[in-house]
C-alpha positions as a Markdown table, in Angstrom:
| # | Residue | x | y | z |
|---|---|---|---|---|
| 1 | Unk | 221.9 | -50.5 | -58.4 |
| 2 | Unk | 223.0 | -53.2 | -60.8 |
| 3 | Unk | 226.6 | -52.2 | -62.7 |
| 4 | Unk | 226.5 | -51.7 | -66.8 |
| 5 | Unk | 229.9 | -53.9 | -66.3 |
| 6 | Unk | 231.3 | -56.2 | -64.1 |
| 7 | Unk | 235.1 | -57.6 | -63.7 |
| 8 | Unk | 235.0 | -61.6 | -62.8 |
| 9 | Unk | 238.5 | -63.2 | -62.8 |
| 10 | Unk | 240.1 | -60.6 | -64.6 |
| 11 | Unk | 237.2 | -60.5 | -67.8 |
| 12 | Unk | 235.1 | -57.7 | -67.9 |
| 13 | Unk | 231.4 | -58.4 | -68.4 |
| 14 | Unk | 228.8 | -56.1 | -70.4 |
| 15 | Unk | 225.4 | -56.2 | -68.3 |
| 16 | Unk | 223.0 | -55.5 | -70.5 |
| 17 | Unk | 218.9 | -54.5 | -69.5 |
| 18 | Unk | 216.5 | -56.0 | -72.3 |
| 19 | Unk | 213.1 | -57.0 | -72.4 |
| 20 | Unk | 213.1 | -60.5 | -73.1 |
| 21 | Unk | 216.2 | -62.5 | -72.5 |
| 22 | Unk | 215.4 | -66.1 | -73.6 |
| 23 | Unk | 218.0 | -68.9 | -73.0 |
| 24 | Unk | 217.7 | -72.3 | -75.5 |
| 25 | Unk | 214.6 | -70.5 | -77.1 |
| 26 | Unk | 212.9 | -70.1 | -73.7 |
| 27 | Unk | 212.0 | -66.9 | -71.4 |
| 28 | Unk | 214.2 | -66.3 | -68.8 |
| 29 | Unk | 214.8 | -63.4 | -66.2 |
| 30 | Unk | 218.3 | -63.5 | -67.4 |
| 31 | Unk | 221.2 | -65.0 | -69.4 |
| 32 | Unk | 225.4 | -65.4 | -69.2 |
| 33 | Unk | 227.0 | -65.6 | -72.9 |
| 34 | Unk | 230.2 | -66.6 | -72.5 |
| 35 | Unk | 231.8 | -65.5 | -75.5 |
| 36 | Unk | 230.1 | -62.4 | -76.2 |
| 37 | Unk | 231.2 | -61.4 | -72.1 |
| 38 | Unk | 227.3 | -60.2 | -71.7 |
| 39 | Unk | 225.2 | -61.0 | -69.3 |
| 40 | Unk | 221.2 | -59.9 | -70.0 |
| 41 | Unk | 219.1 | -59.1 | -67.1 |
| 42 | Unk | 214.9 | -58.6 | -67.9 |
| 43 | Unk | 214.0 | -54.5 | -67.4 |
| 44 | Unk | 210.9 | -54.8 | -64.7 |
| 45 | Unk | 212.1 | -57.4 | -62.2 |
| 46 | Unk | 211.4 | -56.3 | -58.5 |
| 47 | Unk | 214.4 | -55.9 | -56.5 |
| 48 | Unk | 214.6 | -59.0 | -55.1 |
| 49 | Unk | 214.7 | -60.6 | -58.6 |
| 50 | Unk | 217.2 | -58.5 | -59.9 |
| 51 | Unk | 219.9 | -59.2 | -57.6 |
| 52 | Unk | 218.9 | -62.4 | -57.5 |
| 53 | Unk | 219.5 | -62.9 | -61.0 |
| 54 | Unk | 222.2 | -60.7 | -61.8 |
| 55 | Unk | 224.1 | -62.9 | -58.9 |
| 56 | Unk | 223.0 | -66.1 | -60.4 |
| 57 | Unk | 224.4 | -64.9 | -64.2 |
| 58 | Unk | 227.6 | -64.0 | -62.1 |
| 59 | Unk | 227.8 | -66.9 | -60.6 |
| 60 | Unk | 227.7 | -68.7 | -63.9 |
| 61 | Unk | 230.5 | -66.5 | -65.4 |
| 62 | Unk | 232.8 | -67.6 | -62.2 |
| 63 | Unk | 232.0 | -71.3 | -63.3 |
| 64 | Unk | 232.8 | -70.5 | -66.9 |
| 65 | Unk | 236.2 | -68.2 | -66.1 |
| 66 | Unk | 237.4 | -70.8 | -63.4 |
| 67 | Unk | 236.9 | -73.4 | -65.4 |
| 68 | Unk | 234.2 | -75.7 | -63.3 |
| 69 | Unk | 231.3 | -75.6 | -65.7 |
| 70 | Unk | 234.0 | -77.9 | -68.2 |
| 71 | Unk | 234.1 | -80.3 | -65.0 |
| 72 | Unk | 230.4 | -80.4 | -62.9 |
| 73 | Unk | 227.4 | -81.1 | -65.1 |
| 74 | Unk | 225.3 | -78.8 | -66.3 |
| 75 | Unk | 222.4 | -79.5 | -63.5 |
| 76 | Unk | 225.1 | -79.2 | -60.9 |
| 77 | Unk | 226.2 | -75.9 | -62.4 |
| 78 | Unk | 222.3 | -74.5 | -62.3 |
| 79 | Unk | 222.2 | -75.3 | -58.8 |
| 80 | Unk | 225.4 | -73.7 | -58.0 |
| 81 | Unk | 224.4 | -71.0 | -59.0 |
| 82 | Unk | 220.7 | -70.7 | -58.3 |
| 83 | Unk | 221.4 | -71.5 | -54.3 |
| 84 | Unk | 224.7 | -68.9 | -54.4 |
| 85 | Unk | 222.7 | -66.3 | -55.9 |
| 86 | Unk | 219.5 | -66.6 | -53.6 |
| 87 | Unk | 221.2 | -66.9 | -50.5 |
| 88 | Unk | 223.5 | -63.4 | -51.5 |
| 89 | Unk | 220.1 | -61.7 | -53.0 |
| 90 | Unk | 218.6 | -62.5 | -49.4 |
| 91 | Unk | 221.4 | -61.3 | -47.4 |
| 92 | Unk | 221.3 | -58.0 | -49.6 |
| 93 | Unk | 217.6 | -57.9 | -49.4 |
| 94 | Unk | 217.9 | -58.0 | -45.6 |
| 95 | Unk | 221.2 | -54.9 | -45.6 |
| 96 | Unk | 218.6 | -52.8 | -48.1 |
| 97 | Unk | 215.5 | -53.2 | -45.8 |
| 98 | Unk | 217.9 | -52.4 | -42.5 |
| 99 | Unk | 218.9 | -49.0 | -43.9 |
| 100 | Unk | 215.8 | -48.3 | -45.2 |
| 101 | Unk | 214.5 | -48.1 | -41.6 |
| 102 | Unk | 218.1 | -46.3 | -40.6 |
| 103 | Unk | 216.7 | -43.6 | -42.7 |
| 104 | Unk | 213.5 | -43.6 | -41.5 |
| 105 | Unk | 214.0 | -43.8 | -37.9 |
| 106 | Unk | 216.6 | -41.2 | -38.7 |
| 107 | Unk | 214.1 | -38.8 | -40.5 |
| 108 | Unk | 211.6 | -39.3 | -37.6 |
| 109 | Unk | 213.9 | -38.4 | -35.1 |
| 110 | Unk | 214.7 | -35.0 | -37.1 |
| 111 | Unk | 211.1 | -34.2 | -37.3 |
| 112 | Unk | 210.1 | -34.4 | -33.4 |
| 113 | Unk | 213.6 | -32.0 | -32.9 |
| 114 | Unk | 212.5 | -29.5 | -35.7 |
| 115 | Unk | 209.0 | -30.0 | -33.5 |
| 116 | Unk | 210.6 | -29.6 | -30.0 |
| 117 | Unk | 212.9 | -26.6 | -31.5 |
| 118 | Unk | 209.2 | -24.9 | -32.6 |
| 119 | Unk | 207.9 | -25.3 | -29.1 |
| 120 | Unk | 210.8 | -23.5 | -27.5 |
């Protein structure tokens, strides 16, 4: 679901799963180190979370490799990225859950044939 790496503006990025990812010495679902290419993601996050996070640490990586998070403070950055990532993670959340009944609409519809094949 999420990559082990990921290519923004020609850098790639280690993503790396760990248990507690802290950012300034505080807890955090997950963290973007610039110089080290890594972004951290907390193991355990429901789905929604994840993406949501993993998007938001991207998002932070386009700031740093465009050069905007030298420009915009630091607030204005956070919300960048916070609002990008939520609005993506909701949009994927959405393209998940449609398949999801795809497949189970799809799976319904095999059963009744396999039944209506039995009863001929």
């Amino acid at each position: 679901m999420i990559p082990r790496s990921i290519n923004i503006f020609g850098e790639k990025y280690k993503v790396i799963m760990t248990d507690n990812p802290t950012y300034d010495g505080d807890d955090c679902y997950g963290v973007f180190h610039a110089l080290e290419k890594t972004i951290e993601l907390k193991k355990g996050l429901d789905f929604e979370n994840l993406i949501s996070t993993f998007f938001h640490e991207c998002f932070h990586a386009v700031s740093y490799e465009t050069g905007i998070q030298r420009i915009v403070a630091n607030e204005v950055d956070e919300l960048y990225a916070d609002n990008c990532s939520k609005m993506v993670a909701k949009y994927l959340k959405k393209i998940f859950e449609d398949n999801q009944k795809k497949k189970e609409k799809k799976k319904k519809v095999k059963k009744n044939n396999k039944k209506l094949d039995k009863a001929e």
